[in-house]
ZAFIDREN-476620 format. One record per residue (C-alpha): x negated, y, z; residue number from 1; residue in three letters. Coordinates in Angstrom, 1 decimal, m for minus. Example, Ala and Ser with C-alpha at 12.3 -4.5 7.8 and 13.67 -1.06 7.14 Angstrom:
REM ZAFIDREN-476620
+--------+--------+--------+-----+---------+
|     xx |     yy |     zz | num | residuo |
+--------+--------+--------+-----+---------+
|  m12.3 |   m4.5 |    7.8 |   1 |     ALA |
|  m13.7 |   m1.1 |    7.1 |   2 |     SER |
+--------+--------+--------+-----+---------+
REM end
This chain:
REM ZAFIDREN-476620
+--------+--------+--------+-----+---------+
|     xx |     yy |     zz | num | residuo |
+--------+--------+--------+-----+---------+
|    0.0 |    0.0 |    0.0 |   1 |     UNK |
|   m1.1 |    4.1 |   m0.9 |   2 |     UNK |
|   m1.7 |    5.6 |    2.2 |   3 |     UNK |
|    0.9 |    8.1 |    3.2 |   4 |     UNK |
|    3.9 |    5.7 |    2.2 |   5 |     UNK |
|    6.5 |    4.6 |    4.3 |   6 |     UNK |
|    9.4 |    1.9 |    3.5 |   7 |     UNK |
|   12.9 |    3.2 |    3.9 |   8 |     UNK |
|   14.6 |    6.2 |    4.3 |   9 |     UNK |
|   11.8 |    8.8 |    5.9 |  10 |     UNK |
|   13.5 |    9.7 |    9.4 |  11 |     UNK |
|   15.3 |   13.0 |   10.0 |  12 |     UNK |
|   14.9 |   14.9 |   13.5 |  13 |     UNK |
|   18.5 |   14.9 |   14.7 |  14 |     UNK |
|   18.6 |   17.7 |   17.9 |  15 |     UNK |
|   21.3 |   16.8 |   20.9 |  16 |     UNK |
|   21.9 |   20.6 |   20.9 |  17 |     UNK |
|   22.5 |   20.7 |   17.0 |  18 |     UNK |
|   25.3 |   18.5 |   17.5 |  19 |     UNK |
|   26.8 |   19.6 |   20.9 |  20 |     UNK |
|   27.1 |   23.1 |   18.8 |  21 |     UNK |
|   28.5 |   21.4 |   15.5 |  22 |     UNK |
|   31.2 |   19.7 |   17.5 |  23 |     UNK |
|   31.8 |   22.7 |   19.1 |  24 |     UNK |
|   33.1 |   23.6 |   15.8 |  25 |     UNK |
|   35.1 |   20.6 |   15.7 |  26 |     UNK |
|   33.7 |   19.2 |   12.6 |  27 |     UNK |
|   34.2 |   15.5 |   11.3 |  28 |     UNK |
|   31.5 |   13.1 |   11.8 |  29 |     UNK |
|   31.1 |   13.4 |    7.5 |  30 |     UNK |
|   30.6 |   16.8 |    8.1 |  31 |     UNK |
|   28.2 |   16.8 |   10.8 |  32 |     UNK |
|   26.4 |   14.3 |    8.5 |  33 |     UNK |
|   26.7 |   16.4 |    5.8 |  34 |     UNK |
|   25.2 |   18.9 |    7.7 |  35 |     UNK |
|   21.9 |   16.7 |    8.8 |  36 |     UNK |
|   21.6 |   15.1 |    5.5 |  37 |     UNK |
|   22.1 |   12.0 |    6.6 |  38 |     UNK |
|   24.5 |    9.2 |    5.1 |  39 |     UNK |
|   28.0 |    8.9 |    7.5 |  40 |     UNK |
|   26.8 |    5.2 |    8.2 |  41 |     UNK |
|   23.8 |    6.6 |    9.8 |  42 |     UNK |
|   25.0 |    9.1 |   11.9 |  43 |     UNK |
|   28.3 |    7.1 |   13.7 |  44 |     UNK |
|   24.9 |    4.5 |   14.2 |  45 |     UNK |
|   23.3 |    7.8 |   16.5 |  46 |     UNK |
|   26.4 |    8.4 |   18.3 |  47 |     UNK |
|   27.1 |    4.8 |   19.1 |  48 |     UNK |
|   23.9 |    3.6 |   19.7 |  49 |     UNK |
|   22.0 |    7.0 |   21.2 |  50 |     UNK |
|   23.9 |    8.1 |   24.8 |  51 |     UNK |
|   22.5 |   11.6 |   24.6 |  52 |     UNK |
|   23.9 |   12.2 |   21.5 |  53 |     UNK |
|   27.3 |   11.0 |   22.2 |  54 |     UNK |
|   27.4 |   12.8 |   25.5 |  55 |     UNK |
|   27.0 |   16.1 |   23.2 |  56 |     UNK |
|   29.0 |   15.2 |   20.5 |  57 |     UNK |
|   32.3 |   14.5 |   23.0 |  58 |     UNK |
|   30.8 |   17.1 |   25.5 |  59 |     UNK |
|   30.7 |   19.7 |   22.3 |  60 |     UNK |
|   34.3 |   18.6 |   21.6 |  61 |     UNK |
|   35.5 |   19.7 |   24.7 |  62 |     UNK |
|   34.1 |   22.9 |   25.0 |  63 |     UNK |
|   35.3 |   23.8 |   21.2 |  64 |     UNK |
|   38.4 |   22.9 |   22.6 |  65 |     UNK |
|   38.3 |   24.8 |   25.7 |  66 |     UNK |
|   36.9 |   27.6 |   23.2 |  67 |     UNK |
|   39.9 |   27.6 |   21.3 |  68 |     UNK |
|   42.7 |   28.0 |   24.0 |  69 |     UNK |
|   41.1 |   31.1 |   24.7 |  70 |     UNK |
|   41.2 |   32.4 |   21.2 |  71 |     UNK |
|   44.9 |   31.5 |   21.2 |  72 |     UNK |
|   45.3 |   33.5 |   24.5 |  73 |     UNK |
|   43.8 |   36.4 |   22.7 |  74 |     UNK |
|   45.4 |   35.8 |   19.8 |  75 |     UNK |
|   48.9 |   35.2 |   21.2 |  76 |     UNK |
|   49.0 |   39.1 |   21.4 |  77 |     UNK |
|   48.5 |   39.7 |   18.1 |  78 |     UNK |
|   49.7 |   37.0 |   15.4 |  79 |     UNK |
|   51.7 |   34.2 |   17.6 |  80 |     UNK |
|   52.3 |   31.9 |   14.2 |  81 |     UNK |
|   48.7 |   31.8 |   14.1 |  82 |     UNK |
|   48.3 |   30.8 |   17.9 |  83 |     UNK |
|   51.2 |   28.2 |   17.4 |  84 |     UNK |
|   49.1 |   26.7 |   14.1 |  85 |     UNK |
|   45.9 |   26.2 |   15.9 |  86 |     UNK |
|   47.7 |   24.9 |   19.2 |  87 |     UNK |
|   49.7 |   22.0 |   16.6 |  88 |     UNK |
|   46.4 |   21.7 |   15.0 |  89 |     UNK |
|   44.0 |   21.1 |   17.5 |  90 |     UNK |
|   45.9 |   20.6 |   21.1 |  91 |     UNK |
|   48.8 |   18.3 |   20.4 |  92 |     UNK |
|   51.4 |   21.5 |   20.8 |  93 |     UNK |
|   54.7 |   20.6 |   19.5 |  94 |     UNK |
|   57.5 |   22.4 |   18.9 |  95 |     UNK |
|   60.5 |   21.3 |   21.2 |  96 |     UNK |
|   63.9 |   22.4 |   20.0 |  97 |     UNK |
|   66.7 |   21.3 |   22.6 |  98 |     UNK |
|   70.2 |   21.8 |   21.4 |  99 |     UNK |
|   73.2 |   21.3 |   23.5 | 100 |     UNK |
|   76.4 |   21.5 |   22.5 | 101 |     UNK |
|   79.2 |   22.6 |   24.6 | 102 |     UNK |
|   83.0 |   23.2 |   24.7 | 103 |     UNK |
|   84.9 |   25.7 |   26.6 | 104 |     UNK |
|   83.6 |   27.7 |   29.1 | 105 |     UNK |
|   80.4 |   25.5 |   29.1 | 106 |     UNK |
|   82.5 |   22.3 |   29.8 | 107 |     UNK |
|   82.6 |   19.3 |   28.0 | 108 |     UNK |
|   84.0 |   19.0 |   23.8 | 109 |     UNK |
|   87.5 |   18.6 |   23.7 | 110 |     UNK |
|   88.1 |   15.8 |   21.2 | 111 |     UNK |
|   91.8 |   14.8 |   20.1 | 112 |     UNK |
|   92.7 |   11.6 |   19.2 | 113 |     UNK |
|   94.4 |   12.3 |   15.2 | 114 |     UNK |
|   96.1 |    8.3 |   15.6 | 115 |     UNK |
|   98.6 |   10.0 |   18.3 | 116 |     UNK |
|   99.9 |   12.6 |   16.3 | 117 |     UNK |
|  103.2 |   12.6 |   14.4 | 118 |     UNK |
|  104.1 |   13.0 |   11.1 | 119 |     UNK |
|  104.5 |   16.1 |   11.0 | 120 |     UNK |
|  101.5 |   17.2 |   13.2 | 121 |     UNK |
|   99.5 |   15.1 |   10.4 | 122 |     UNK |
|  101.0 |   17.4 |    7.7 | 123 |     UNK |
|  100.0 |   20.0 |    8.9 | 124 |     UNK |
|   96.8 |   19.2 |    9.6 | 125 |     UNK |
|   96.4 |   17.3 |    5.7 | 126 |     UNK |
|   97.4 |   21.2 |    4.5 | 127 |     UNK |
|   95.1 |   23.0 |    7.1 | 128 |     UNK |
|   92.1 |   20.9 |    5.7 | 129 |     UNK |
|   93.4 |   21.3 |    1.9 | 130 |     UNK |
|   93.2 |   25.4 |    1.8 | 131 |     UNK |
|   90.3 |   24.9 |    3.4 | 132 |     UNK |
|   88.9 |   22.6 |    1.1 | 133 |     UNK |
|   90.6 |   24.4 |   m1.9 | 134 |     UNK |
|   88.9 |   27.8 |   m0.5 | 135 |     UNK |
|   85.2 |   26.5 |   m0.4 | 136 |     UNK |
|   85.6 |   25.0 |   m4.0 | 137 |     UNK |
|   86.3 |   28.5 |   m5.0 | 138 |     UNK |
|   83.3 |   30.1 |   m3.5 | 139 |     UNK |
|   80.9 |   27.5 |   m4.6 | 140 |     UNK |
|   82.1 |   28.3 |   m8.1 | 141 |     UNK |
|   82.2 |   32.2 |   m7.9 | 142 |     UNK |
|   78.0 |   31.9 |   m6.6 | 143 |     UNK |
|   77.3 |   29.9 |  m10.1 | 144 |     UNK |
+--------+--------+--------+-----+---------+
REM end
């Protein structure tokens, strides 16, 4: 063999700190790789098989994470859909919507049971429902 040559891939000089900041960022592992030059492969190898570096990388996480709530504090003042996006994004925010529905005077739905009426209850009903039904057709048609 020429002197000077090495087999293999020549090794890169991966710093603890370079990737406690990266995560910071909350980059992918196939960006962090990117980032090194490294093939993807290679670098989950580091953080499974090195402890320092996985300590930085979930360490990193954390504070980016921490780093972000307090961006969306600050940013809450200003441009809330923004805080919301980042919050859904990043720290498993959801938007809850609970909708009750209520009857009279916040009691319960009055419901009627139609098989009890009589004839001509259900008459009047049928043409309730039919002007209404004949009205909407109307509508829909004068929009087109």
């Amino acid at each position: 063999m020429r002197r000077g040559y090495t087999r293999g891939v020549p090794r890169k000089e991966i710093k603890v700190s370079e990737i406690r900041k990266l995560s910071m960022l909350q980059v992918t592992e196939r960006e962090a790789a990117g980032f090194f030059g490294v093939r993807v492969k290679w670098f989950k190898r580091i953080l499974k098989y090195d402890a320092r570096a996985a300590q930085a990388w979930e360490d990193g996480r954390q504070q980016g994470l921490v780093g972000l709530r307090r961006s969306q504090m600050i940013l809450a003042h200003g441009n809330a859909a923004m805080a919301k996006w980042l919050g859904r994004q990043y720290l498993g925010q959801t938007d809850t919507v609970i909708m009750q529905h209520t009857g009279a005077d916040g009691g319960p739905i009055q419901t009627m049971d139609l098989e009890k009426l009589g004839p001509k209850e259900r008459q009047d009903l049928r043409n309730i429902l039919l002007k209404t039904r004949v009205k909407r057709d109307s509508e829909s048609s004068d929009d087109e």
